[in-house]
Every structure is written in C-alpha cells, then in structure tokens.
C-alpha positions in Angstrom: 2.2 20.3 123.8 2.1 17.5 121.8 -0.5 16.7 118.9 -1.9 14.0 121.0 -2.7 16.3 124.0 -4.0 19.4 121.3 -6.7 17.0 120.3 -7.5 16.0 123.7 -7.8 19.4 124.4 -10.1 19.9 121.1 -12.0 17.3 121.8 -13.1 18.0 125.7 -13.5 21.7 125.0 -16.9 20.9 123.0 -18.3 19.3 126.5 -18.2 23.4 127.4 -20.2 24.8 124.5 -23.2 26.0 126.2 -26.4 24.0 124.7 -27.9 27.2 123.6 -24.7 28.3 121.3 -24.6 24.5 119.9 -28.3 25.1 118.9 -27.4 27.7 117.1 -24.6 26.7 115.1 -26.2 22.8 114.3 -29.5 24.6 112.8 -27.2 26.5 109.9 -26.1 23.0 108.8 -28.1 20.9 106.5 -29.7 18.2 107.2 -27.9 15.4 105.5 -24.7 16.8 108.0 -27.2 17.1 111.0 -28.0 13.2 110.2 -24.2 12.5 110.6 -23.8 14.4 113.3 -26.5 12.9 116.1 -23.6 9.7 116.0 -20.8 12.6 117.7 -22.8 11.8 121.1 -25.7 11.5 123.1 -25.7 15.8 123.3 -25.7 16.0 120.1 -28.3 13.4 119.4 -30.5 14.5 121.7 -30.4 18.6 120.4 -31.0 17.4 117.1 -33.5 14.5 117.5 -35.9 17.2 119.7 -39.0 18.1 117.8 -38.4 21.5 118.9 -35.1 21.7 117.0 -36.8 19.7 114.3 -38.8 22.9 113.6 -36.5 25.4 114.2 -34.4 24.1 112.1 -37.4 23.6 108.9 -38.4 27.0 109.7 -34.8 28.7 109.3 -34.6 26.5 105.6 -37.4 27.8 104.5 -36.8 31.7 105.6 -32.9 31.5 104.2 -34.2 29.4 100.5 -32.6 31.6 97.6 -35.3 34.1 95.5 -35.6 31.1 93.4 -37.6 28.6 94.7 -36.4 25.0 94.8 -39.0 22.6 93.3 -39.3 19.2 94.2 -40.8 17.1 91.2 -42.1 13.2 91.1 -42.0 13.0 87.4 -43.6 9.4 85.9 -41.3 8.5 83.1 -42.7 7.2 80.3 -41.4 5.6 76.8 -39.8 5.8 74.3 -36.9 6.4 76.8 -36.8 2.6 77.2 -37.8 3.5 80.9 -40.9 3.5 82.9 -41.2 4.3 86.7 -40.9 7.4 88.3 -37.5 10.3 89.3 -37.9 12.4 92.2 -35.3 15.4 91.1 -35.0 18.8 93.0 -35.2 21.5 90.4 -34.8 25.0 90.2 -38.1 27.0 89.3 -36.8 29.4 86.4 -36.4 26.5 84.0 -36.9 23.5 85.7 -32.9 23.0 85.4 -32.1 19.7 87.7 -29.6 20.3 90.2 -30.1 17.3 92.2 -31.6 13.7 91.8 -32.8 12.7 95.0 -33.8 8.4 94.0 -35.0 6.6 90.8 -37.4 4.2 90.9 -38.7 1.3 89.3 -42.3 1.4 89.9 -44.4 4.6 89.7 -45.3 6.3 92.9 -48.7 8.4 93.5 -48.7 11.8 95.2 -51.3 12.4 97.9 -50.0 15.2 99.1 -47.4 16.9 101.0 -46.8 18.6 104.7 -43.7 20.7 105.7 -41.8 19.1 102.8 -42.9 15.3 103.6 -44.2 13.4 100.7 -47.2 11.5 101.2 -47.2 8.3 98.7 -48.1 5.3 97.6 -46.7 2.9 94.2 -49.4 3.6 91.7 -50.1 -0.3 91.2 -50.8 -0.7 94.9 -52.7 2.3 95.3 -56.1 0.7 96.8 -54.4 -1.5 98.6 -52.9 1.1 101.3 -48.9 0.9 101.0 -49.0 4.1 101.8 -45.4 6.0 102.8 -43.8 9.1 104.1 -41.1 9.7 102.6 -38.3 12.9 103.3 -36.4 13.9 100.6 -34.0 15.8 102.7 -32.6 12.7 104.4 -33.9 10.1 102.2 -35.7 8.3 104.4 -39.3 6.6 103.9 -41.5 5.3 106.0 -44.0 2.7 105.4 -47.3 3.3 107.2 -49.5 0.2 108.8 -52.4 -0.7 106.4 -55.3 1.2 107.0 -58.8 -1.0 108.3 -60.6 1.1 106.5 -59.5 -0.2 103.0 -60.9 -4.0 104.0 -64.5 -2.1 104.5 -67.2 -4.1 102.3 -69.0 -2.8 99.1 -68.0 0.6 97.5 -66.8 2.9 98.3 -64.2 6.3 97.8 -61.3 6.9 100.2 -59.5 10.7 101.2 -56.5 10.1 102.4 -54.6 13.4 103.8 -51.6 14.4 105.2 -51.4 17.5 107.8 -49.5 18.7 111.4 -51.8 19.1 114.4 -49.9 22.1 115.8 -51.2 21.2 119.6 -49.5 17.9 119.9 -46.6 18.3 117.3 -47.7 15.2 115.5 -48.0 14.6 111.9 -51.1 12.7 111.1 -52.6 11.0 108.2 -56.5 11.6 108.5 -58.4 8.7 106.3 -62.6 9.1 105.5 -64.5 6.5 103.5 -67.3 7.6 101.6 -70.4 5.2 101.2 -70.7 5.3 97.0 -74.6 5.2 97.1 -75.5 8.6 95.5 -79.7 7.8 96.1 -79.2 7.9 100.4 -79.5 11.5 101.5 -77.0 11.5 104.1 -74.4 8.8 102.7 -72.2 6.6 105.3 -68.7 7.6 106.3 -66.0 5.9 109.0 -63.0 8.0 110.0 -59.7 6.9 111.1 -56.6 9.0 112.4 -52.9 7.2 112.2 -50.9 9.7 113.7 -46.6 9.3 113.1 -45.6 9.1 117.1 -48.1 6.3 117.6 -47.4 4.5 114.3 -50.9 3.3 114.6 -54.6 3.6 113.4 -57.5 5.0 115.8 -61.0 4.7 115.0 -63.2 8.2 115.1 -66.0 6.7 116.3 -68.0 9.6 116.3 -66.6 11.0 112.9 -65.2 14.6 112.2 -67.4 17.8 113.3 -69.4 19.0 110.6 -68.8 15.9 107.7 -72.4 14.7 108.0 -73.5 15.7 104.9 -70.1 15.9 103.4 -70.3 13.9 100.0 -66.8 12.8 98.0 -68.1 14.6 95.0 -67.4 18.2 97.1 -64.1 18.0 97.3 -62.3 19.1 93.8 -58.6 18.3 92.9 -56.0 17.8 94.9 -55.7 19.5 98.6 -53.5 22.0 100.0 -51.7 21.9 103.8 -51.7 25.5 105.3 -51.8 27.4 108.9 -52.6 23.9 110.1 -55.4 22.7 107.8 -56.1 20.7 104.6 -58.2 23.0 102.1 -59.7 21.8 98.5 -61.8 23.6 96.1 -65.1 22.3 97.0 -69.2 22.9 97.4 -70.9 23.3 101.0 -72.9 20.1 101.8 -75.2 22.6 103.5 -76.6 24.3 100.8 -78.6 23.0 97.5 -76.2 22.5 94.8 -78.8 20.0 92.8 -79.9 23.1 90.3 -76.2 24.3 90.4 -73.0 22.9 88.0 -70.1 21.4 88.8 -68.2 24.6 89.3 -66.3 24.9 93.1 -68.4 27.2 95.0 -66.0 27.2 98.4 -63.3 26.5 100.3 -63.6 23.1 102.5 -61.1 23.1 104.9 -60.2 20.3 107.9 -58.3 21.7 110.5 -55.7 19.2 112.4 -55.6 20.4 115.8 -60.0 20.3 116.2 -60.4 17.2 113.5 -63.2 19.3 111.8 -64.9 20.7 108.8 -65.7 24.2 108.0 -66.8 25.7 104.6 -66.2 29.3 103.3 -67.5 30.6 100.0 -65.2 31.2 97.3 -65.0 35.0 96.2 -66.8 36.2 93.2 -65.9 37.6 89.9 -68.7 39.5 89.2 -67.1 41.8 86.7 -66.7 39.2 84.1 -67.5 39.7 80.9 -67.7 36.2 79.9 -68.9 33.2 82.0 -66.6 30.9 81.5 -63.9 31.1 84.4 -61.0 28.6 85.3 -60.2 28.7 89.2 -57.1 26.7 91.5 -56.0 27.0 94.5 -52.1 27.6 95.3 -49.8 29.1 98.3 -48.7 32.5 98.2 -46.0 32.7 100.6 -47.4 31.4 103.9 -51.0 31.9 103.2 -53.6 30.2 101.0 -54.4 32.0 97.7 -57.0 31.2 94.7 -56.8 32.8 91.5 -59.5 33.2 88.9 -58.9 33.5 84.9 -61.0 34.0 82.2 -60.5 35.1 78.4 -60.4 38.8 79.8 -58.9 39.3 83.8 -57.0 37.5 86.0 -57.6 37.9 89.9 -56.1 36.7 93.0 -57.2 36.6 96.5 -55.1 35.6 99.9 -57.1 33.8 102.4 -56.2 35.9 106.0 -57.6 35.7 109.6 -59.2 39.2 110.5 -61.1 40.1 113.7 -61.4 36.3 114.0 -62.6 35.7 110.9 -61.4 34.1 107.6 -62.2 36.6 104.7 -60.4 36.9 101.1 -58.4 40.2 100.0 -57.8 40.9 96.6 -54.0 40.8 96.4 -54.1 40.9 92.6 -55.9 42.2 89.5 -55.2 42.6 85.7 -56.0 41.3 82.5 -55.4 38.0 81.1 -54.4 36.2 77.6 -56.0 33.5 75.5 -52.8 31.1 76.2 -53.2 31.4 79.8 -56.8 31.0 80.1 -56.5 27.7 77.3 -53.3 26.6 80.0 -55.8 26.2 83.1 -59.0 25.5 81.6 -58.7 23.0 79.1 -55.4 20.7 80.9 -57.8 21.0 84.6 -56.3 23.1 87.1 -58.5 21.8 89.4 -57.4 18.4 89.4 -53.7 19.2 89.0 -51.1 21.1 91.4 -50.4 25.0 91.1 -47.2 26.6 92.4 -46.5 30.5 92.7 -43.3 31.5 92.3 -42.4 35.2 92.8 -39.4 35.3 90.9 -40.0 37.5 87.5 -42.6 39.3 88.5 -44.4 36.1 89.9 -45.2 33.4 88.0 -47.4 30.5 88.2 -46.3 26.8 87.8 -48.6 24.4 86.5 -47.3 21.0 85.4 -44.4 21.5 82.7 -45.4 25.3 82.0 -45.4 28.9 83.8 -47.8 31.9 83.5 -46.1 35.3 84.1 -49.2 36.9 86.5 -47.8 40.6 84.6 -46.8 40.2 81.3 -49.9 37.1 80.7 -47.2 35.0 79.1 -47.1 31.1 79.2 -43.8 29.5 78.8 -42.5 26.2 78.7 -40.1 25.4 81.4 -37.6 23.1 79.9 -38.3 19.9 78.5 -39.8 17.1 80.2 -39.1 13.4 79.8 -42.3 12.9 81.6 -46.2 13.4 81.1 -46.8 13.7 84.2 -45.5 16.1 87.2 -46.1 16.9 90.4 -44.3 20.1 91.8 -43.5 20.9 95.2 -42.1 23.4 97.2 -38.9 22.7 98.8 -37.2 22.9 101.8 -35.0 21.0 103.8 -36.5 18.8 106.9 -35.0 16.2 109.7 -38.6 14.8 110.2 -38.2 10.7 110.5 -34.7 10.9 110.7 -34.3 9.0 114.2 -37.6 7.1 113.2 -37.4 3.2 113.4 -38.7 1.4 111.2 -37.4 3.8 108.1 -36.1 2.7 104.7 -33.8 4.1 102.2 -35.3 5.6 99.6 -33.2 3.9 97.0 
C-alpha cells in the first residue's frame, strides 16, 4: 500500500470513532487545541461547540489543576516603568512566578467580577458608560456586551453590575440593578435588567427581583463572590434596623441565578473575642463559600453548607492569629478587595500582593509587583464564547 492510500485509510477511519470515545479523548486537550480543532469537521465542531461538552470539559480542568493553584491576575501598571495600562498574566500561587502572559493592554481595565473563569470588565475610563465585556482568557476571546438602558436613567444614582450562571437554562447572565441615591425615601427606587449571553440582549424586570424592596446599595460590602449558582457579598439585612448599628457586615446577601432573588443569612459570631475590633472577607474554599474572621488574638473560618435544606455555617477552622495578619486585613480593607485560599502550605490566604499562612500566622510577600493594584483569580481553563459571533481578540 502506498502512502497515498495509508492516509486515506487514516483519514476515513476517524468517521468510525464512536462519538462517545471522541468525547472522551477531545476533553483531555486544552482549550486553545480544542479551538483548532472544531475546523477538522462538522463532528468535531459540533462535540465541541455543545454546552454540554463546554462543561464537561471546565469541570475536568478544574478537578486535574496541579496542588498549586493557577492565579489569574489583572494587574494596573503604573510608573515609573514608563508604562501605564493594565497585564493580564497567569501566575502560579507560591510566589506569584509568571508562567504565562495572556494580553497587554493600553488602557486599564476594571474587574467586576468573574464566573467559571470568565472575566467580567470594563476600561476604567469608560466605566459609567457601560462598555462592559466578557472576556476568556483560555481562548482569548472578548466579547463586548450591548449598552445597558439602565445607564441613560435620569438623576443619580448607583449601579450593581454582576456576573453569574443560571444552572436551569445553561445561560450566563449579567444581572444589572440601579439604586435611587436619595438616602431620605424609606423605600428607595430600583429598575432591574437581565442581559443574558444566548440572547445577547437586555430584558426589563418589570417587576424587580424577589425580596430587593428594601435592599439599599449601602448593604452590599466589597466585591461579590459567584458560588453553587449565586452571587454572595458581605452585607446587612434590609429587614432589620441597622440605624443604631455600625458599618460592620452583619450577613450574607446572596442572589441566586436560576430564581432572580434575594435572601439574607446572618453572618456567624465571634463571641469569644477578647477584643472588639474584628476584620472579616469572604473567599472560596474549594467549592464552597467560606468567611474568615481575624482579630489581634484568633483567627476563625466557617464553610457555608446546605443541611436538611437549610444554609448554616460550620466552623472548619480555629486558632490564634498575629499582629501582621490582623494589620494585613484590617487596615488595606479586605472588604473591599478580593481574597483567595490557597491550600498549598498548610493553606494560605491571598490578598492582593501578600499571603497569610492560616497555621504558622505568617504574612509574606509574594514576589514583587510592578503594580499597585491586583486582582487575583482562580484559574481554570474554559471554551465558553469560543464559537460566539461577534467576539474580538483580546490583543
């Protein structure tokens, strides 16, 4: 047989792979390959372009990552490098070594938050204008979302803008509130709108989210966690009288995707302390929601977990804490800046440019930074967007 006919042969044996075994063997690849691979043929296209696969495939990333987590930082660079804009590097967790650069940008980009590592973004200088985009790392791809009528609303107001997957229609949605900026009305006003990835579109909630009447923008602290299908911030219950109270978080307010709605769950106590003072963030452990408490004296953790259908917080962690990492979370804000947990070492928490070893209470500086400004994230690879039209190059 002749090289000509051995190829033939090659090349029409893959038309006998059973679906099923091709599955299997596309989700080991990465993602970048996969993106290659949908132009073989209309089989392959379709296996890999299936939301189903899509899934399978994030899930089986994020269950074979190394020990070491992979972090995906949106550093703003700053002078007197002679440069100002922003670098979106992937990074290993120990020392924040760079082992990839995924684009360099001229203008500086904001982080809203992130979903099944998608970014959710906007340039910094066009923030209140709504340019907002997804972007994947994974495949480099961006996306620029329609402007959102809210943004054109008159007088004052404050905007959330989040980022979460509604697990009962596989959709990725952007959910957008405005809050009314009049502080002397009781019950302040508030217009909803959902733009939801396979529609590419806006829709108005005419009727709002369950359980957001009261909801003010000053009860939602810091920046907003995506996990088992809900948005969660540090936060105060609009139901209960906070005027004779500080501005402390005193819950967890949480909107679930799939129901559009609001619930609120009280934060758990520390009442052991021996001083008063107490620094609290949220954070994932794993797959699970976690907040951890620090004072001058203990550190605590709890892991947020669904028993006898209800959500109630475990203590997963409990020991004493140092002076360093007390001064690391209160005085630079944990509140209004990003945690990680990593659980290399004994598990460590990462909190802008530094670490704080849960066991030995030791803060260390990961590396050195040619930014003032970072914004960590979990990694993991993703095909989402990648037969999208519409999409950019993240260049």
């Amino acid at each position: 047989m002749n090289r000509k006919k051995m190829k033939m042969g090659k090349a029409s044996s893959n038309k006998y792979i059973p679906p099923e075994i091709l599955t299997q063997i596309l989700v080991n690849l990465p993602a970048k390959s996969l993106l290659k691979f949908r132009c073989v043929g209309k089989t392959w296209c379709s296996i890999i372009d299936n939301p189903d696969f899509v899934s399978i495939h994030h899930q089986f990333c994020k269950n074979n990552n190394s020990n070491l987590i992979k972090l995906l930082d949106l550093e703003c660079l700053v002078p007197p490098r002679g440069y100002s804009g922003c670098l979106l590097a992937l990074r290993k967790s120990d020392k924040r070594r760079k082992i990839g650069q995924i684009f360099k940008s001229n203008e500086t980009y904001y982080l809203h938050g992130t979903c099944h590592s998608l970014l959710f973004v906007s340039p910094s200088k066009a923030l209140f204008y709504g340019w907002f985009r997804l972007c994947n790392p994974s495949i480099k791809k961006s996306l620029r979302l329609p402007l959102c009528p809210l943004l054109s609303c008159s007088g004052y107001h404050y905007f959330t803008f989040v980022l979460g997957f509604a697990a009962n229609t596989g959709d990725y949605k952007v959910i957008a509130i405005s809050f009314e900026s009049n502080l002397d009305v009781e019950i302040p006003k508030k217009r909803v709108m959902v733009y939801t990835l396979s529609d590419h579109q806006w829709a108005a909630r005419d009727n709002g989210l369950n359980n957001i009447d009261c909801l003010r923008y000053e009860h939602l602290f810091g920046p907003y966690y995506f996990c088992e299908g809900a948005a969660h911030w540090l936060g105060k219950d609009p139901y209960e009288d906070t005027s004779n109270q500080d501005d402390k978080p005193t819950h967890l307010v949480s909107l679930d995707f799939d129901t559009e709605s609001f619930t609120f769950l009280e934060l758990p106590h520390a009442l052991d302390e021996v001083d008063t003072i107490i620094s609290r963030s949220l954070f994932l452990l794993g797959e699970s929601l976690a907040t951890f408490c620090i004072s001058s004296v203990s550190f605590k953790i709890w892991v947020l977990k669904q028993q006898s259908g209800k959500r109630e917080w475990t203590l997963w962690f409990s020991g004493p804490s140092s002076s360093d990492g007390f001064d690391l979370f209160y005085y630079m804000g944990s509140t209004t800046n990003r945690v990680l947990y990593c659980e290399s070492d004994g598990g460590r928490l990462v909190y802008k440019e530094y670490s704080y070893n849960i066991t030995t209470c030791q803060v260390q500086l990961l590396g050195k930074s040619m930014s003032r400004y970072v914004e960590p994230v979990k990694y993991s690879e993703n095909l989402v967007l990648c037969n999208r039209d519409g999409t950019e190059d993240m260049v």
